[in-house]
C-alpha positions as CSV (number, residue, x, y, z in Angstrom):
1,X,6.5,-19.8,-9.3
2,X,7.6,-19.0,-5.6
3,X,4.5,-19.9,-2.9
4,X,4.5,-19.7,0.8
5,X,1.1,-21.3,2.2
6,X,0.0,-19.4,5.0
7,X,-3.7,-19.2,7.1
8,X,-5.0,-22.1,3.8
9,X,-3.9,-19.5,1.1
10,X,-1.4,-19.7,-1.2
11,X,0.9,-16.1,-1.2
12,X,2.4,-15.3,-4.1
13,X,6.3,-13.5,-3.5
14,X,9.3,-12.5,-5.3
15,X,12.6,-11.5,-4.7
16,X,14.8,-9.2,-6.5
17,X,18.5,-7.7,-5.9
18,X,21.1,-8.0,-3.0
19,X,22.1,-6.3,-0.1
20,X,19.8,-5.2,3.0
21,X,16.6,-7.1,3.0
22,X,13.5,-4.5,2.5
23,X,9.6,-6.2,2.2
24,X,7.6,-3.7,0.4
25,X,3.6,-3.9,-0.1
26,X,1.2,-2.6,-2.7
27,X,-1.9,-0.9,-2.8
28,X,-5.4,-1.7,-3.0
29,X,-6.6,-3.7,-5.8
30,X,-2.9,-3.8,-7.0
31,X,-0.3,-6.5,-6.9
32,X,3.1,-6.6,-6.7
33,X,4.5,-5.8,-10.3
34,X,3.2,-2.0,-9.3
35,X,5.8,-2.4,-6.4
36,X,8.5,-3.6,-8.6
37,X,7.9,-0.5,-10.7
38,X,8.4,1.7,-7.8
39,X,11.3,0.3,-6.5
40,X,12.9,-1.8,-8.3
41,X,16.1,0.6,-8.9
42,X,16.8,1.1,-5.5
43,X,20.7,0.4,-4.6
44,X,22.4,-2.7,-2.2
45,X,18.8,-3.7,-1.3
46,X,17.4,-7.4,-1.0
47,X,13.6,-6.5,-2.1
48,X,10.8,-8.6,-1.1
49,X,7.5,-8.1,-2.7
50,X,4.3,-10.3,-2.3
51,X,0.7,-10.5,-3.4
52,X,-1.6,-9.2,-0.9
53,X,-4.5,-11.8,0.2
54,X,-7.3,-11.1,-2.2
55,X,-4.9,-9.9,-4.7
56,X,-2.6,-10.4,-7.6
57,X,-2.1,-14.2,-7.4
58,X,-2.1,-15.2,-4.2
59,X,-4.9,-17.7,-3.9
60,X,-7.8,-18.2,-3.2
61,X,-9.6,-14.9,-1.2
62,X,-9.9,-16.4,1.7
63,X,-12.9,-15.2,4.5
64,X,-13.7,-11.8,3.8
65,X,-13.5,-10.9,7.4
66,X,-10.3,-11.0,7.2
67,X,-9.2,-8.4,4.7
68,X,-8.1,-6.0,7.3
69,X,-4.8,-4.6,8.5
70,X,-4.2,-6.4,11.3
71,X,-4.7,-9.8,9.4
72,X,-2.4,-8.6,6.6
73,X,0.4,-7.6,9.2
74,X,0.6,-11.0,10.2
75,X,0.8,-12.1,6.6
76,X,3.9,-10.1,6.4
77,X,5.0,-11.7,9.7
78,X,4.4,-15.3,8.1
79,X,6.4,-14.4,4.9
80,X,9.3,-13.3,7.0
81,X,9.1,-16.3,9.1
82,X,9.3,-18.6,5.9
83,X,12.1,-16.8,4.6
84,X,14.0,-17.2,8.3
85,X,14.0,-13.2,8.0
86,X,13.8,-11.7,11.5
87,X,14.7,-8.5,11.0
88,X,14.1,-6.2,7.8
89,X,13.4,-3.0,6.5
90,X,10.0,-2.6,6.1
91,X,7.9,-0.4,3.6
92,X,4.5,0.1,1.2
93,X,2.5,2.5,-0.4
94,X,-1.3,3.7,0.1
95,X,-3.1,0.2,1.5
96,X,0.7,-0.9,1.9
97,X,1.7,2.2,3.9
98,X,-1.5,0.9,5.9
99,X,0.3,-3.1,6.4
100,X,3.9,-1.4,6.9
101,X,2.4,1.0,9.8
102,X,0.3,-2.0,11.7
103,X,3.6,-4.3,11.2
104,X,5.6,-1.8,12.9
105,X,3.2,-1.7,15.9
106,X,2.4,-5.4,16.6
107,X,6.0,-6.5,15.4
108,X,8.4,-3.5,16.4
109,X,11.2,-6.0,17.2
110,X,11.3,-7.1,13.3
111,X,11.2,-3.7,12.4
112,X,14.8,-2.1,10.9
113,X,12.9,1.7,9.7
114,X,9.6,2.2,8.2
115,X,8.9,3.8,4.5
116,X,5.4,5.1,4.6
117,X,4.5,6.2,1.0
118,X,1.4,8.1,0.5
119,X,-0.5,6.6,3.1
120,X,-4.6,6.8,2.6
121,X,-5.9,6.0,6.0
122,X,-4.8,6.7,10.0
123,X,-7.5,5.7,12.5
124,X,-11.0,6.6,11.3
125,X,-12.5,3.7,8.8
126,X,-14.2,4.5,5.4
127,X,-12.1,7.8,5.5
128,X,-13.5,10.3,2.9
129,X,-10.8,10.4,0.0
130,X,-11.9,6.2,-0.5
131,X,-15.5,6.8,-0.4
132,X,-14.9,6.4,-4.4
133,X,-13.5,2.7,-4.0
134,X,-17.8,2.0,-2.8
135,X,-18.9,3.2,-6.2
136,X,-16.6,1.0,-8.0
137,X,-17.7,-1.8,-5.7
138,X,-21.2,-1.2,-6.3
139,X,-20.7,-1.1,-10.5
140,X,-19.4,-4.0,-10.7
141,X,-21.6,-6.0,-8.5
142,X,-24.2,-4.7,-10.8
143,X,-23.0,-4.7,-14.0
144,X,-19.6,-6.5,-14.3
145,X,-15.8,-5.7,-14.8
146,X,-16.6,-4.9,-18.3
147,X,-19.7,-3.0,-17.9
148,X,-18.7,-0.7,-14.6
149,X,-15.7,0.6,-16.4
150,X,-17.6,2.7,-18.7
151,X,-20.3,3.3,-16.6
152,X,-17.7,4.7,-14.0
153,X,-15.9,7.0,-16.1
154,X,-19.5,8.6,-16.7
155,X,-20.1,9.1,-13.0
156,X,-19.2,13.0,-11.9
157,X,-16.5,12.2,-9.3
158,X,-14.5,10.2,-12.0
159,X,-15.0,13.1,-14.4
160,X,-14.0,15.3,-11.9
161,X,-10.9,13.2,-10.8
162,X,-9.7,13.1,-14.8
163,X,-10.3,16.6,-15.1
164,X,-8.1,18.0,-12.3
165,X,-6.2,14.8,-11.1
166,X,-5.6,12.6,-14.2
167,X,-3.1,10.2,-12.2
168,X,-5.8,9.5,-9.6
169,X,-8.2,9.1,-12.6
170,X,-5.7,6.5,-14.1
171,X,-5.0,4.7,-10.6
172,X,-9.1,3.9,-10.4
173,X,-9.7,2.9,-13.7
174,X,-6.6,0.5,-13.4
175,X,-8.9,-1.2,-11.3
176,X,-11.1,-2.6,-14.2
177,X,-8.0,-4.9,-15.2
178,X,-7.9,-7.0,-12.1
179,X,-9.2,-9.9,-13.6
180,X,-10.5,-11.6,-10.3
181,X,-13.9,-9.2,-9.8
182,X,-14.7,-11.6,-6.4
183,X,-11.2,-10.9,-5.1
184,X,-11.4,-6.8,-6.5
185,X,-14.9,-6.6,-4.7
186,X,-14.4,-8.1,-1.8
187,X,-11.6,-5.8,-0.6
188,X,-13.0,-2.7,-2.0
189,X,-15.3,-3.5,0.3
190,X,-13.9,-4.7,3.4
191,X,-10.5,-3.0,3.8
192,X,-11.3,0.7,3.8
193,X,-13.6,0.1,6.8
194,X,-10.5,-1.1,8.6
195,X,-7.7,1.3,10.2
196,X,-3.9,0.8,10.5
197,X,-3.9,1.6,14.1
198,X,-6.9,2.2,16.5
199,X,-5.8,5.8,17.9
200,X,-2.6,8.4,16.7
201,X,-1.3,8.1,20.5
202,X,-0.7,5.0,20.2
203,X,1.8,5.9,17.1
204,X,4.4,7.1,20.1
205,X,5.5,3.9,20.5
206,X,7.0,3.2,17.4
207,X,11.2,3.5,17.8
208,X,12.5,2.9,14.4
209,X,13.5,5.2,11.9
210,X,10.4,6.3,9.8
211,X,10.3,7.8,6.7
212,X,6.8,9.2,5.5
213,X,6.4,10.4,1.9
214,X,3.6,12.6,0.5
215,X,2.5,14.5,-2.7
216,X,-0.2,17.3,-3.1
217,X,-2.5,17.3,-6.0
218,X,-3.7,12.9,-4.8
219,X,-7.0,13.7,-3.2
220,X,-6.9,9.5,-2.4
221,X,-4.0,10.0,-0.7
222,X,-4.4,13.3,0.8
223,X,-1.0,15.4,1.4
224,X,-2.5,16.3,5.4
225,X,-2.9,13.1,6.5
226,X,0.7,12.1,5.4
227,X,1.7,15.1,7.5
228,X,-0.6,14.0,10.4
229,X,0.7,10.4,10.3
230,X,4.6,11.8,10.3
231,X,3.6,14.5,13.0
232,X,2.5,11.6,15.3
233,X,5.7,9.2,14.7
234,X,8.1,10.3,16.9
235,X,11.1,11.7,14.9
236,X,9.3,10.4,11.5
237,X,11.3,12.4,8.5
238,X,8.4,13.6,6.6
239,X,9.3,14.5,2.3
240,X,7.1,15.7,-0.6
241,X,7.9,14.6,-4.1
242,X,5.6,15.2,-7.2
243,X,2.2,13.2,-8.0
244,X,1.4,11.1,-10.8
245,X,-0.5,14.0,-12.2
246,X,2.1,16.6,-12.5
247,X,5.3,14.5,-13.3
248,X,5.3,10.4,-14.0
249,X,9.1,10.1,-14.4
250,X,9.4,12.7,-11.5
251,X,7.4,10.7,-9.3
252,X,9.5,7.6,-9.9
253,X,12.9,8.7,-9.9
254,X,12.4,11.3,-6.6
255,X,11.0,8.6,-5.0
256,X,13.9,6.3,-5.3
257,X,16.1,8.7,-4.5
258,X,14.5,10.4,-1.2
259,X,14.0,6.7,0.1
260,X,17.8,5.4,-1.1
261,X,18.8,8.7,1.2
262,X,17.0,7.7,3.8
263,X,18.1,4.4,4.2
264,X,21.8,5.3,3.9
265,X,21.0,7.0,7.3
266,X,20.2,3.9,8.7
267,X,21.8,1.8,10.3
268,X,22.4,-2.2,8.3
């Protein structure tokens, strides 16, 4: 399996496809298989996917102080370098959007466009739509992987979340699988009190083509910060496609095709 050793950890990466190279990260807790879902099917593109530190398989978790953006930005930066990449097209979703948006700022020469997909965080740490991610934290400290799960799904802001927002629902209980409950814990815990970039102004700076992505009815990825976060980007293109909730397939397929738009617009 392909490894690139990096800061004493092993990083776990794939490539997939031809054409114009585009690295895309995952969320929290994820790995990169939930990338390959999203964009797998995207045209003439050279797609890059890797495991997060603390995640999937890269290996081992490393010092907990460094789960934050900044640190993961660099990551990136290190996986490019092995692969003699200087130059892509750079992308994520939620925690992703996060590593894509504090790439583009410390590494703007690197940078062809940015795809920001449903980010969950600007400039404030611990925003409120993660406060959720603590509980989860806390559960399985306490009781274990196997024992949080159910005693999650009985808490009132999971029942509430399955209720009205069965997609979110599904996205936190999908947490449960992650098999490594050190790795799942120690960035539930450290990487929502860390911020993408320290102030919106300093989002002004950023020259490449940006595409920001949103949907309503994702309270953990709420629609008005997506709109804030393409608001400050200078000439950001800002689109709304369905949730999870209201439309899987939807979500999937208008996805691909608002980003394979996009980068038809830009410039190889």
């Amino acid at each position: 399996m392909p490894y690139f050793r990096h800061d004493d950890l092993q990083f776990y990466f794939e490539e997939h496809g031809s054409g114009r190279p585009l690295v895309f990260s995952h969320g929290l807790g994820g790995n990169l298989d939930r990338s390959l879902e999203l964009v797998h099917q995207l045209p003439n593109i050279h797609l890059i996917l890797y495991d997060n530190r603390a995640h999937g398989r890269t290996h081992p978790i490393g010092d907990p102080v460094k789960l934050t953006f900044e640190t993961m930005a660099d990551d990136m930066a290190a996986l490019l370098d092995y692969m003699c990449l200087p130059r892509v097209f750079v992308g994520g979703v939620s925690m992703g959007a996060g590593i894509s948006l504090a790439f583009g700022l410390r590494y703007p020469q690197r940078v062809k466009a940015l795809i920001l997909n449903r980010p969950a965080w600007l400039d404030a740490p611990n925003p409120p739509n993660l406060s959720i991610l603590t509980v989860i934290a806390r559960l399985i400290e306490c009781l274990g992987r196997e024992r949080a799960r159910p005693a999650f799904e009985q808490t009132e802001p999971y029942q509430d979340l399955e209720r009205n927002y069965p997609g979110s629902a599904k996205a936190l209980t999908d947490l449960f699988g992650n098999q490594n409950c050190d790795a799942l814990v120690a960035s539930l815990r450290a990487i929502p009190s860390s911020v993408p970039v320290e102030s919106l102004e300093k989002l002004a700076t950023l020259g490449v083509p940006s595409l920001v992505l949103a949907n309503r009815n994702d309270p953990l990825h709420p629609f008005e910060l997506a709109q804030a976060l393409a608001k400050a980007i200078p000439g950001a293109r800002f689109r709304e496609f369905p949730s999870k909730s209201e439309d899987m397939s939807g979500h999937y397929q208008q996805f691909r095709q608002i980003v394979t738009e996009f980068l038809n617009t830009c410039a190889s």
